[in-house]
N, C-alpha and C positions, 0 to 999 in steps of 0.2 A: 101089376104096376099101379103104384098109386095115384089118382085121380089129379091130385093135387102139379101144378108143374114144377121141373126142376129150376131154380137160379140158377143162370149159367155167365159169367164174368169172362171178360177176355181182354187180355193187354197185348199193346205191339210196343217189343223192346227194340234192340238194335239190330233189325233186318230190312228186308228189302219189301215188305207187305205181301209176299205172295201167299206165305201161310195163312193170311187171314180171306184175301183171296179163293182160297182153294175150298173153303165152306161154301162158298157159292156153287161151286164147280157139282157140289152133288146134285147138282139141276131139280128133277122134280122131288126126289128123298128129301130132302131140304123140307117141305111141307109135314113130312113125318115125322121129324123131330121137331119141326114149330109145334104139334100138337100138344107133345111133352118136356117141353123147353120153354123158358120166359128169359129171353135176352135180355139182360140188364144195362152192362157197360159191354162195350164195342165200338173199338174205335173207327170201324171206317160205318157202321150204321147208328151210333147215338152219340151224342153231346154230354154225356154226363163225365164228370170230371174226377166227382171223388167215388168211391169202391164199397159199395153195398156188398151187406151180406149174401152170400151166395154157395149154393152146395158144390160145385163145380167152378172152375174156374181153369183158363187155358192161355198161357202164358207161349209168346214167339217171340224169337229174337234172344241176343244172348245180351248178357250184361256189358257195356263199354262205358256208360256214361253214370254223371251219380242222377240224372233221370232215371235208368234203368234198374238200377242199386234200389232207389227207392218204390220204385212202380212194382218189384217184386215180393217186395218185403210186405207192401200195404196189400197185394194182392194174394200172398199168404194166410195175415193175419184174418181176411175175411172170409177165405174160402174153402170150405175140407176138404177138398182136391183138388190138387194141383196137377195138370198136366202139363209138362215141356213137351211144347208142340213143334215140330219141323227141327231139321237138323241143329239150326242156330242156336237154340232151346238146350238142345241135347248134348251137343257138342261145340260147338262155338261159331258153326258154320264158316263161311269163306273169308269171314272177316277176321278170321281167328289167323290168317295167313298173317298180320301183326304182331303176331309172336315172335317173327324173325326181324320185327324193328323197334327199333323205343318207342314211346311216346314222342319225345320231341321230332325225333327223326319222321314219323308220320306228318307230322304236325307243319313242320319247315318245308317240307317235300309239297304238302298240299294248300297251302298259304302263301310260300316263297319261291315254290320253284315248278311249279307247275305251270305250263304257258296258259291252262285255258282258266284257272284261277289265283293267278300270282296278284299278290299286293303285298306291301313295304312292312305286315304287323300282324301276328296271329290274333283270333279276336277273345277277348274273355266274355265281354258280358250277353252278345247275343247268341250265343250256343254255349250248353250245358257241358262243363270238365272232362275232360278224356280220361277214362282210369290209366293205368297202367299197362294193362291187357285186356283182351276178351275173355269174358269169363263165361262157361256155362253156366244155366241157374240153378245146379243142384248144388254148386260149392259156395252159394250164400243164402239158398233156402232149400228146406224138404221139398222133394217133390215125391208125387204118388204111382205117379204112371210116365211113359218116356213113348213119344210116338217121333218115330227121327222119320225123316222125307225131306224133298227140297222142290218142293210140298210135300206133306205125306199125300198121299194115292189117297183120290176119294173113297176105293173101295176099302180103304184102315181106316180112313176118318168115319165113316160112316158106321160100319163094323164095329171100332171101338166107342163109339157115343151111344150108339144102340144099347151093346152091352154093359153101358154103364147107367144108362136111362132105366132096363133093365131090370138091374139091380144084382147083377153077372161079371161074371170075372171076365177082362175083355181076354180074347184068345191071342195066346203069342209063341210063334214059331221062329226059328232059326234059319229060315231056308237063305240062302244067297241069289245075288242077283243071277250065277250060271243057273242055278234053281229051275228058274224060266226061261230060260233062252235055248232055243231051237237050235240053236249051230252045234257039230259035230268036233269033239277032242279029238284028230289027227294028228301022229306023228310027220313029220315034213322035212324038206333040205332047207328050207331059211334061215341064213346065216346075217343078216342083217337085220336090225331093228329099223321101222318102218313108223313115221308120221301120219298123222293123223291124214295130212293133204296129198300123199303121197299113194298113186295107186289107185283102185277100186277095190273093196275087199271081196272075196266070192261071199253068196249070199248065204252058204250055208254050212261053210268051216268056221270053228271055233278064229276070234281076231289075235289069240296068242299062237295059234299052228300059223297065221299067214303074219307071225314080227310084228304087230299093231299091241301095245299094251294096252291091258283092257282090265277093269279091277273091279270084275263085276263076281271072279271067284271071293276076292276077298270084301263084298261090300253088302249088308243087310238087305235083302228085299222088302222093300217099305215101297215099292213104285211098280210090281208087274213085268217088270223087266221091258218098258217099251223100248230100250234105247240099241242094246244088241239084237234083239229082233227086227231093228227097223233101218240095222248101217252104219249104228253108231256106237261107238266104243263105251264101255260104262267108265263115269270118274268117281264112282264113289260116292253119289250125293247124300245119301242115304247114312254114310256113317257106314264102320267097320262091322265086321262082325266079332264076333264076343269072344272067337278064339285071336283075333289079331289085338283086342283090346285087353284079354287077362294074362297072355303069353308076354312073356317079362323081355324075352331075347326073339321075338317073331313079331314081325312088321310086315308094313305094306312092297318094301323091298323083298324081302325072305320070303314069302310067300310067292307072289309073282313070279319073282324069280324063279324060282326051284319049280313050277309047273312051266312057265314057256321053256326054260331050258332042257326040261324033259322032250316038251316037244318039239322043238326046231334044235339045229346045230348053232344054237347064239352062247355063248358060253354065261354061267348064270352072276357072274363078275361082271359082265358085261351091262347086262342089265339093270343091274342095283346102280352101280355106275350113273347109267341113263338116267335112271326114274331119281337118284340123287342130286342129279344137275337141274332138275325141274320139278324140287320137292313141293316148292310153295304152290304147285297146280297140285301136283298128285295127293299131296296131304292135306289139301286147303281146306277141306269140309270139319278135320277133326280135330288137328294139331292142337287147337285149344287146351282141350280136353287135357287132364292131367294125367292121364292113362293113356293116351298117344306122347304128349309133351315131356312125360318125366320119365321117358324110357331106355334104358340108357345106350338102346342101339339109333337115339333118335336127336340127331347130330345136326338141326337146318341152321344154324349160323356157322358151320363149320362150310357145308358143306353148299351155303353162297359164296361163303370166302375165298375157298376153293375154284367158284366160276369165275369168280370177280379177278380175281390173279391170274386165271387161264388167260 
């Protein structure tokens, strides 16, 4: 490794800061990439405005705004790698759940008719244009490397910066978040689908043998799996895995499905059903993406209309 340190640039587009966050989170590792590391721009540790050169550079947040449109483009042109970091990055994250509304219709909603921020006028000049949609940043820049999380796990952040400090191919598996998870695939009599509030789940059968949806078969391990190991259902934060993202007619319903219905008596119509009447939670992390959004088993205006008429 060369003596010399890396420039490392970092922008926050339109997410909620935990990605940038989560670099703290390596507690004392943190000091072993300061060694080989020279943070330039960061926006929750420096002031600097405009976008130095830089070998590295780590882009959060997805694009909404024409701040963000431009924040990735200047952050491109300066930096030979680009990483889309945390799920927003990669996918659109949870604000990519706007897909299933206009623009204006967000717009009216959170300006006009929301009680805890209503007023008579939406505003132009003190916040920056709303695109259209949420957009990932690889559909209006290269990017070189994809690290999805909601944060990614310090143990990836760490591992991949390392291996790019390096001068090494960072390492990337395909495991899912069952991958890790300690709980046990039994078959079972559950004929009923089962809410999250409803119940105590047993601590060590799988949460689709006890009716609880859980889409931690169908969701990338980018997080160690604390969430089924610790009681709680996976939602996917992490983004899909690559066989729900390149199968044309297999989704987050068809998958799910076809495994709890194997294992409990809930018929697997059923199901699909279910996780379709509450798409904008279950899909909320990736829907952005064009590769969840342009699919054509993937129907979320249809199938609010559908609750809204219920």
């Amino acid at each position: 490794m060369s003596s010399e340190k890396i420039r490392l640039n970092t922008e926050w587009l339109c997410d909620c800061g935990g990605c940038h966050v989560v670099l703290v989170d390596l507690h004392e590792k943190i000091m072993n990439l300061f060694e080989s590391v020279q943070i330039q721009k960061c926006p929750v540790l420096t002031d600097v405005k405009d976008y130095p050169e830089a070998e590295l550079g780590i882009l959060t947040g997805s694009i909404r705004t024409e701040h963000d449109r431009h924040a990735a483009i200047e952050m491109r042109k300066k930096c030979k790698t680009i990483i889309a970091f945390g799920t927003c990055a990669v996918y659109g994250g949870l604000h990519g759940a706007g897909l299933a509304h206009t623009k204006e219709e967000i717009m009216d909603h959170v300006y006009k008719k929301s009680p805890t921020t209503k007023t008579d006028f939406i505003p132009s000049a003190e916040v920056d244009n709303l695109e259209k949609t949420v957009t990932p940043i690889d559909e209006v820049i290269d990017v070189d490397l994809y690290l999805p999380g909601c944060p990614p796990h310090p143990h990836f952040v760490f591992e991949g910066l390392s291996a790019l400090i390096n001068g090494k191919e960072p390492r990337v598996n395909q495991e899912t978040v069952c991958g890790g998870c300690s709980r046990t695939m039994v078959k079972t009599d559950v004929a009923d689908i089962k809410g999250s509030h409803e119940g105590m789940p047993e601590d060590d059968i799988c949460f689709l043998s006890q009716g609880y949806i859980c889409l931690g078969s169908v969701t990338l391990d980018r997080c160690l799996s604390p969430c089924p190991n610790h009681g709680v259902m996976c939602t996917g934060c992490a983004g899909p895995t690559m066989q729900i993202l390149t199968e044309p007619t297999r989704d987050l319903r068809t998958e799910v499905s076809d495994r709890m219905s194997r294992l409990t008596k809930i018929p697997a119509e059923t199901i699909i059903t279910h996780i379709e009447k509450s798409a904008k939670t279950h899909y909320a992390y990736a829907m952005a993406t064009k590769m969840i959004g342009n699919k054509p088993t993937f129907l979320i205006r249809k199938w609010i209309a559908d609750v809204e008429a219920a």
